[in-house]
DRENZAKE-744546 format. One record per residue: x, y, z of N, C-alpha, C in turn. Coordinates in steps of 0.1 Angstrom, whole numbers, plus 5000, padded with zeros to 4 digits. Layout:
XYZXYZXYZ/...
This chain:
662635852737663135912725664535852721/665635822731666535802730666635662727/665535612732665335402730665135392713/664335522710663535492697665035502687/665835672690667235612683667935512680/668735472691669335372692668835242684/667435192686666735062675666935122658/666935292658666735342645668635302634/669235272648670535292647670835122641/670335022654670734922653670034912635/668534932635668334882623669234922609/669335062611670035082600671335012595/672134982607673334932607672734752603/672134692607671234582598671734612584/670434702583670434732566671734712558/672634822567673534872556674734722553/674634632568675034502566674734442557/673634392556672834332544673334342531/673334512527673834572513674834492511/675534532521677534512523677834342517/676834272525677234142523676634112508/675934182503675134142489675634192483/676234292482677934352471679334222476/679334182485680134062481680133982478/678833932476678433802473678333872456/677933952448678133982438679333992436/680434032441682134052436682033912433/682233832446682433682448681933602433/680633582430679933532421680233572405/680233692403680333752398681933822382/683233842389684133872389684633732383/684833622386685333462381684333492369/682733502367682033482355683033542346/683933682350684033712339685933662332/685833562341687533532336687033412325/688633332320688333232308688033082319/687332982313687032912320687032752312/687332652316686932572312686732472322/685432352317685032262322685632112317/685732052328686131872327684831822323/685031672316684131622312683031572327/683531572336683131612351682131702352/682231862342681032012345681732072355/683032012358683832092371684832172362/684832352372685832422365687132432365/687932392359689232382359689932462359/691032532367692332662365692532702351/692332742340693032762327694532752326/695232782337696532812336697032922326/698632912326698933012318698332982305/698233102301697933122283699933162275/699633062266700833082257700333162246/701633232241701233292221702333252219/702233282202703333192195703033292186/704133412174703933442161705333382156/705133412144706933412133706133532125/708033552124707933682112708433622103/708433662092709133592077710033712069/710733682068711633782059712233752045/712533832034712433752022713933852014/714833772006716233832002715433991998/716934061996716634211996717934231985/718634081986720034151976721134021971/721834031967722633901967723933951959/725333871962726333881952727133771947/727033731939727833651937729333671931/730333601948731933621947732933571937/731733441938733133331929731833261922/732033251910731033181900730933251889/729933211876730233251866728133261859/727333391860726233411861726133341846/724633321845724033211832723033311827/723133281814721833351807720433371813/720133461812718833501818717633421807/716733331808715633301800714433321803/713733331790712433341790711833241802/710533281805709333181810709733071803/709133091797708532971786709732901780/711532941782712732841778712832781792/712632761799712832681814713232561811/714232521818714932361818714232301833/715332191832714632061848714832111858/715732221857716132351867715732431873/715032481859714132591864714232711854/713632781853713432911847714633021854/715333061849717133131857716833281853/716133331867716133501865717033581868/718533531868719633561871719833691883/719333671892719333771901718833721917/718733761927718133741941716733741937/716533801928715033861927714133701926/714933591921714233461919713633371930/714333501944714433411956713133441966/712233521961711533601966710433451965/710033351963709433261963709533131962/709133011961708832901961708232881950/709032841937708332841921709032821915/708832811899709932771888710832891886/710832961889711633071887713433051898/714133061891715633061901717033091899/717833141907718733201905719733131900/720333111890721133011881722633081882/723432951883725133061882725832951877/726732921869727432821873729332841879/729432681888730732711896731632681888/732832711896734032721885735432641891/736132611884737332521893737332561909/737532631911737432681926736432671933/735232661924734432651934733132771933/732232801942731332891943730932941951/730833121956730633141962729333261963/728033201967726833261964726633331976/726133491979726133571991724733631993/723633582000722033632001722033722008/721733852008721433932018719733962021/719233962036718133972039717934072048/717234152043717134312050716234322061/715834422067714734412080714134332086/715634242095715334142101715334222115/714134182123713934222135713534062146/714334072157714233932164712633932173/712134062175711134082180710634012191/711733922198711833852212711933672209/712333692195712233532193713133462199/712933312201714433252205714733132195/713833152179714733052171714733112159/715833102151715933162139715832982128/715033052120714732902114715033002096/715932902089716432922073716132772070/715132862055714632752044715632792034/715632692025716032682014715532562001/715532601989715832491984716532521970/717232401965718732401958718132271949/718832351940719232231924720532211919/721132121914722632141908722732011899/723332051890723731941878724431811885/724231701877724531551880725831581886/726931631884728231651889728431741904/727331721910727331851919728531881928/728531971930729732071944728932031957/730231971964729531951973729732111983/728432141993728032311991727732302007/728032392012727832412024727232582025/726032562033725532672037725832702052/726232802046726432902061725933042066/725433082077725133232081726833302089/726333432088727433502094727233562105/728033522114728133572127728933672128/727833792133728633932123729933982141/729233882150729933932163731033832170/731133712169732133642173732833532166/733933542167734833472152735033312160/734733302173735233192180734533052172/735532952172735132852157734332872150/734632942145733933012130734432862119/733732882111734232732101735132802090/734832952084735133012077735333222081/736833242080736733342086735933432073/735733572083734533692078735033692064/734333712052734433782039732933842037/733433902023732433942014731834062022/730034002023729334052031729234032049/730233962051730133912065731533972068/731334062079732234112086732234122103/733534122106733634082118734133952124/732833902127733133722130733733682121/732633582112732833472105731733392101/731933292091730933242088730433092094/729133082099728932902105728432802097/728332712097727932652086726732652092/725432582087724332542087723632382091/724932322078724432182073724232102085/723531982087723831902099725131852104/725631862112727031772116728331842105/727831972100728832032089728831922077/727931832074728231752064727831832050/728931772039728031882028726931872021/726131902012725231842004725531871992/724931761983725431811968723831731957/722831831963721531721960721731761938/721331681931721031681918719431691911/718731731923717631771922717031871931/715831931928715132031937714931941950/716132051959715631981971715332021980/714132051996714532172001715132172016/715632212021716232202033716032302048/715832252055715232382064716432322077/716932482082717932452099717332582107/717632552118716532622130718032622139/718132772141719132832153718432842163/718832852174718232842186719132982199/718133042201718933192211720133142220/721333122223721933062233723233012229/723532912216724332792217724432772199/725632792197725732722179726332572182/726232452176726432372173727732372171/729032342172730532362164730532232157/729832142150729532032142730431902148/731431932162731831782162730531652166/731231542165730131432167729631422180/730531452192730531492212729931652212/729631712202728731832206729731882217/730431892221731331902235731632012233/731732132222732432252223731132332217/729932332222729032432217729532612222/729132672210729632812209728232892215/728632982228727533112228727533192216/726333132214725633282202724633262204/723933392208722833472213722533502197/721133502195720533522180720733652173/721033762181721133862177722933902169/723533812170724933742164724833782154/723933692149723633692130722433802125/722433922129721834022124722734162125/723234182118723834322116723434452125/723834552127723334722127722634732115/721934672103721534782097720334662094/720234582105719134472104719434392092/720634362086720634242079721434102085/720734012079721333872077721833842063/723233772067723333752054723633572053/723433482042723633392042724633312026/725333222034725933212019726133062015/725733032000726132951994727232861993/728232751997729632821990730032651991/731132641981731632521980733032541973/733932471975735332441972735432351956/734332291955734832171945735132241933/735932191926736232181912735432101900/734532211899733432171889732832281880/732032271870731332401860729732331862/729932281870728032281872727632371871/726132381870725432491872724632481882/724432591898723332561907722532671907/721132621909719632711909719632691924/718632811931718232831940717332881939/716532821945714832861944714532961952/714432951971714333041977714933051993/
C-alpha cells in the first residue's frame, strides 16, 4: 500500500512539474509577444530602445502697449497698403495674415510692449519666438528683446514698462539690429540653461533657466524697440 503511495506521489509531483515548466515556457514565449518589436532586414528582432516624445505648446499675444510711438489710423479690409491692413491693436497679432499692428516711431525712437498670457513651460527646455515685421524704406534699426523678469546680470536694457525686476535681453543674433523694409519673418529659440550675452567669444554666457522669462502670473512679455530717429511707420504681423 505504502509502495502504491509513494509512485502516486512520485507521479503527481511529475505532473505538477510538467504544468510548472509549461507556464514557463508560456511567460517566456509569451510576455516579449506582447512588447514593441521591430525586425532587421535580417527577420532578426532588434532591442527598440528608448522611446522618445516630443510636444510644443503655442501661445498667442493677450495684450500689448505701446511706450514710445505714435498709433495710425485704424483701416478698413478692403483700404490695406504694402503693409498691411493696421488693426491698431495686439489683436492683429493673433495670426499670420494681412491684418497688423501699425504705429509709427518718432525722433526717439519706438517702443512696442507684447504681452503673452498663460505661458506654461510644461517641462520644456526651449523657448522658441516667431515674429514677423514690416517698416517703411527709412527703417529704425529695432531690436527685439524678452524680459528676464528674475536676473538683471547683463541685461542689454534695464527693467521698464512691463518688465520688471531684471531687465530686458535682446533676441537678435549677435545683438545685431534689423531694420527689414519688407514682410519679414524671423524666428530665435532660447534654450533652458544659458542666454547668449551677444559678444563675438560667446565667453560670458549668462544662467537663465527658462522659467526667467515667465512671470507669477504666467506672462511673457516681449518688446519691440529701437533708438533711431525716424517717423516710419512699423507693422507687425505676429
Amino acid at each position: 500500500m505504502s509502495k502504491k503511495i509513494q509512485g502516486f506521489i512520485s507521479i503527481s509531483k511529475l505532473i505538477l512539474g510538467g504544468i510548472l515548466l509549461v507556464v514557463l515556457m508560456l511567460i517566456i514565449y509569451l510576455v516579449p509577444a506582447t512588447l514593441p518589436t521591430h525586425k532587421n532586414k535580417d527577420g532578426e528582432i532588434e532591442n527598440p530602445g528608448a522611446q522618445s516624445s516630443f510636444a510644443h505648446y503655442k501661445f498667442n499675444p493677450s495684450g500689448a502697449q505701446l511706450v514710445t510711438g505714435t498709433e495710425q489710423t485704424i483701416l478698413a479690409q478692403t483700404a490695406g497698403t504694402a503693409e498691411g491692413v493696421n488693426l491698431g491693436s495686439w489683436r492683429a497679432l493673433l495670426g499670420d495674415d494681412a491684418l497688423h499692428w501699425g504705429f509709427a516711431s518718432t525722433t526717439g525712437g519706438y517702443d512696442a510692449q507684447v504681452i503673452i498670457d498663460g505661458a506654461q513651460l510644461n517641462g520644456a527646455n526651449t523657448l522658441v519666438i516667431q515674429t514677423e515685421i514690416d517698416e517703411d524704406a527709412t527703417a529704425p534699426a529695432t531690436v527685439v528683446q524678452i524680459c528676464d523678469f528674475t536676473s538683471s546680470t547683463n541685461v542689454d536694457n534695464a527693467a521698464s514698462g512691463n518688465c520688471t525686476t531684471g531687465g530686458w535681453r535682446t533676441l537678435n543674433n549677435r545683438q545685431a539690429t534689423i531694420a527689414p523694409t519688407s514682410s519679414t519673418n524671423y524666428s530665435w529659440s532660447i534654450y533652458d540653461g544659458y542666454f547668449d550675452d551677444g559678444s563675438a567669444s560667446l565667453s560670458n554666457p549668462v544662467t537663465t533657466g527658462l522659467s526667467n522669462f515667465i512671470n507669477g502670473s504666467n506672462e511673457v512679455v516681449i518688446r519691440y524697440y529701437s533708438a533711431t530717429n525716424t517717423l516710419t511707420v512699423v507693422h507687425i504681423d505676429y
